[in-house]
ZAMARGU-4260 file (C-alpha; in steps of 0.2 Angstrom, whole numbers, plus 5000, padded with zeros to 4 digits):
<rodrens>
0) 5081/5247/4909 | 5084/5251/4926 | 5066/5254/4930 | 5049/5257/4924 | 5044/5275/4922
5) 5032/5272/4934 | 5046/5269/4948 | 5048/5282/4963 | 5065/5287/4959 | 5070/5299/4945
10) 5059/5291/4928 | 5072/5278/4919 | 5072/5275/4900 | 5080/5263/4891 | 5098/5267/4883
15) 5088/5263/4868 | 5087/5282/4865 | 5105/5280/4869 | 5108/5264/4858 | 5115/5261/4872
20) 5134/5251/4876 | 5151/5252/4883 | 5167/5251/4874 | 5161/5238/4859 | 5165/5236/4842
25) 5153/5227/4833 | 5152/5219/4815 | 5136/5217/4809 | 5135/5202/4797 | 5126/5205/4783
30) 5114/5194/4770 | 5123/5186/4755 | 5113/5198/4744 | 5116/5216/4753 | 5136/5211/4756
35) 5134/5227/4769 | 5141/5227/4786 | 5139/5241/4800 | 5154/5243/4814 | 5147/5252/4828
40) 5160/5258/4844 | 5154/5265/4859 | 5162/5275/4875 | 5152/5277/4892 | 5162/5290/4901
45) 5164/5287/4916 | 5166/5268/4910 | 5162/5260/4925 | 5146/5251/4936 | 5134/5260/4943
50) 5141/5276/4935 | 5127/5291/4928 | 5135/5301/4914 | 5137/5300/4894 | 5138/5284/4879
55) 5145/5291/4865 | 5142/5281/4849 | 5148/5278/4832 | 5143/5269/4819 | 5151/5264/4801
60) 5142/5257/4787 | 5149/5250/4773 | 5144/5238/4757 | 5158/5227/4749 | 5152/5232/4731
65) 5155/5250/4737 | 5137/5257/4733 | 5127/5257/4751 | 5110/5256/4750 | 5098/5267/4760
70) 5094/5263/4778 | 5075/5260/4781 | 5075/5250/4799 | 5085/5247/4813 | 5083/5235/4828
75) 5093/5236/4844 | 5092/5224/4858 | 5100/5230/4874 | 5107/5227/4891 | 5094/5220/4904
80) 5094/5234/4917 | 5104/5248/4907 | 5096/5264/4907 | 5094/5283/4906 | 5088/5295/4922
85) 5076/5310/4914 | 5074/5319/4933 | 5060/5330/4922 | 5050/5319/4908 | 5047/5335/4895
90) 5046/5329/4875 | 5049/5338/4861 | 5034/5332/4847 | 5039/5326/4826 | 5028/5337/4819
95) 5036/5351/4831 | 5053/5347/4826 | 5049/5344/4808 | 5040/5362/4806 | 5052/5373/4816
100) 5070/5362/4822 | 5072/5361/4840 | 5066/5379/4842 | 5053/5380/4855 | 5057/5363/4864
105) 5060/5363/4881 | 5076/5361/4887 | 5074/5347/4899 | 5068/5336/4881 | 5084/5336/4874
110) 5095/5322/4879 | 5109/5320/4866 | 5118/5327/4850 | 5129/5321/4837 | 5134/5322/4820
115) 5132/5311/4802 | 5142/5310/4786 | 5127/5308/4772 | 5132/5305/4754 | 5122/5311/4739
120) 5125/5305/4722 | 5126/5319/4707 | 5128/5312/4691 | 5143/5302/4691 | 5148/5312/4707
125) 5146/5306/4726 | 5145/5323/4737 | 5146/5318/4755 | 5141/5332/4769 | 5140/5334/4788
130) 5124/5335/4798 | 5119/5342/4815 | 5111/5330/4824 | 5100/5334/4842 | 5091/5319/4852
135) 5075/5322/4859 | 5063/5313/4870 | 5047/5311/4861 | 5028/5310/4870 | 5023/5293/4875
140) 5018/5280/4862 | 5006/5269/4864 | 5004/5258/4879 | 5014/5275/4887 | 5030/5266/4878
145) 5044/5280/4878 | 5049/5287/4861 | 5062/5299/4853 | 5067/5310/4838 | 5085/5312/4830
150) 5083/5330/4821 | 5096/5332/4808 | 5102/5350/4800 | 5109/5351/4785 | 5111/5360/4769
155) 5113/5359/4750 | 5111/5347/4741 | 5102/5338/4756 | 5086/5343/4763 | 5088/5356/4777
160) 5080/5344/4791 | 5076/5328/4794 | 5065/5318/4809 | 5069/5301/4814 | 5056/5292/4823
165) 5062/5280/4838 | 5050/5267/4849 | 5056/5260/4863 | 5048/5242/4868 | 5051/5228/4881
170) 5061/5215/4875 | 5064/5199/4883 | 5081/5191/4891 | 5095/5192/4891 | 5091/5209/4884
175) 5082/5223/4893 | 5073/5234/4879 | 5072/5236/4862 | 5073/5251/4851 | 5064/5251/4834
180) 5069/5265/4824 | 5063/5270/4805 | 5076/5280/4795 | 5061/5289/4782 | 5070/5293/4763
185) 5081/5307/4762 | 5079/5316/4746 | 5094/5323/4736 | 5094/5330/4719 | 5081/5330/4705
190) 5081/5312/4697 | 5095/5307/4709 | 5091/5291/4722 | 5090/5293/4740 | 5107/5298/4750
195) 5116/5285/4761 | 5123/5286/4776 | 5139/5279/4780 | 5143/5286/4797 | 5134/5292/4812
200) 5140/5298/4830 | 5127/5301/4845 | 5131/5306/4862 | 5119/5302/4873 | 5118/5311/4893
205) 5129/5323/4902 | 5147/5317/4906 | 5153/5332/4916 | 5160/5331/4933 | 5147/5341/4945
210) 5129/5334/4937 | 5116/5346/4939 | 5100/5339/4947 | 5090/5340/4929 | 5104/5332/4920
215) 5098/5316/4909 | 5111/5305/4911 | 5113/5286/4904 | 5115/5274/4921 | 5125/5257/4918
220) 5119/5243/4929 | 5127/5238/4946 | 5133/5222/4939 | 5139/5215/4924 | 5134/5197/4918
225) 5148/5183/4913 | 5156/5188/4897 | 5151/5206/4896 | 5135/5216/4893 | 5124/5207/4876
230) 5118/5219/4863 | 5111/5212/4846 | 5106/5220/4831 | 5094/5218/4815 | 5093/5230/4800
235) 5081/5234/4784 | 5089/5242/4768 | 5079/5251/4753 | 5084/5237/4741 | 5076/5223/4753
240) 5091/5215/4761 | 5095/5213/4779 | 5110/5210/4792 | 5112/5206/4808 | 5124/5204/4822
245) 5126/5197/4838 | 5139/5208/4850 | 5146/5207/4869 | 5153/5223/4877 | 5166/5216/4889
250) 5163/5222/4906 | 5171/5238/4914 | 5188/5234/4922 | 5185/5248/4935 | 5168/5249/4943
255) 5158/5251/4959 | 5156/5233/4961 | 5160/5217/4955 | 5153/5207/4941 | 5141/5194/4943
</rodrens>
């Protein structure tokens, strides 16, 4: 991340909350016994160094046999030095967001939104709907580690709202932090396993053109290392299996100042 917490400036977390990237598209390559594969794409707009504004991302799932399995866990290393500005550290508790949405929360706590495609089995069916989701800065973890919520809304035959938990810890080079998320089970129908999700998109900060001094914004570094900016990822499935990825988001052709 940019900088500790602790830093003079306005506080900096880690683009974990954003899961954060430029421009990437990312295969996940996955265990011989899961066959599944994740591609993830992201847009930082404005895309270039130095820049505060908004990384949109997207993510696609997908399982060669054509039956996902449930996500449990999910890894993300990121960026040395990329970040998000929060001029006014107010969160938003789980058990706050579980018990009554985002209702309540200050304003200032929320720093993205989004949407998912979740897929419920019924019977020999597979009914897919589209959730709300709303990013919210969560109170301080152990050690004063930064943490977040996703809230997702939906309906029928899906619960109404879902919580997912995010921690954000150090992580070592050449990555910057590293964001632990747990995706908790997501009930469908009586007798019916767990729904899946197959796609997810998060946008994370405030893109517009005059910034208003409270805006969270994500911040990309000054410079960009040879090759582009590393990400990795690892990730958990209910039946046991894993996959992982190595990914490199090439460096923004237009920026502040050069590459490194």
């Amino acid at each position: 991340m940019p900088a500790p917490l602790a830093h003079h400036r306005a506080p900096t977390l880690s683009v974990s909350v954003a899961l954060g990237m430029l421009s990437i598209c990312m295969g996940l390559a996955a265990s011989a016994n899961a066959q599944s594969a994740a591609t993830v794409s992201a847009l930082f707009v404005p895309n270039r160094l130095s820049a505060k504004g908004a990384l949109t991302l997207t993510v696609h799932y997908s399982n060669e046999l054509g039956l996902l399995s449930p996500l449990r866990r999910s890894v993300m290393r990121l960026p040395a030095r990329m970040g998000m500005s929060i001029p006014a550290l107010r969160s938003c508790s789980p058990a706050h967001l579980r018990a009554f949405g985002d209702k309540g929360c200050p304003r200032q706590s929320k720093i993205g939104s989004g949407h998912a495609i979740i897929e419920a089995r019924a019977g020999s069916q597979l009914i897919g709907e589209s959730v709300v989701l709303g990013i919210f800065l969560g109170p301080p973890g152990n050690d004063l580690q930064p943490t977040f919520e996703v809230l997702g809304q939906g309906r029928t035959p899906l619960l109404e709202r879902m919580v997912l938990d995010g921690t954000v810890i150090p992580g070592k080079a050449p990555y910057g932090e590293t964001i632990v998320m747990n995706i908790p089970p997501i009930p469908t129908l009586a007798l019916e396993p767990d729904a899946t999700l197959p796609s997810l998109s998060l946008t994370i900060g405030t893109s517009v053109h005059r910034l208003a001094p409270t805006a969270n914004t994500v911040e990309v570094p000054d410079s960009c290392p040879a090759g582009g900016f590393p990400f990795a990822g690892e990730f958990t499935y209910a039946d046991g299996s894993t996959s992982s990825s190595l990914a490199t988001a090439p460096c923004p052709l237009k920026g502040s100042r050069h590459a490194l």
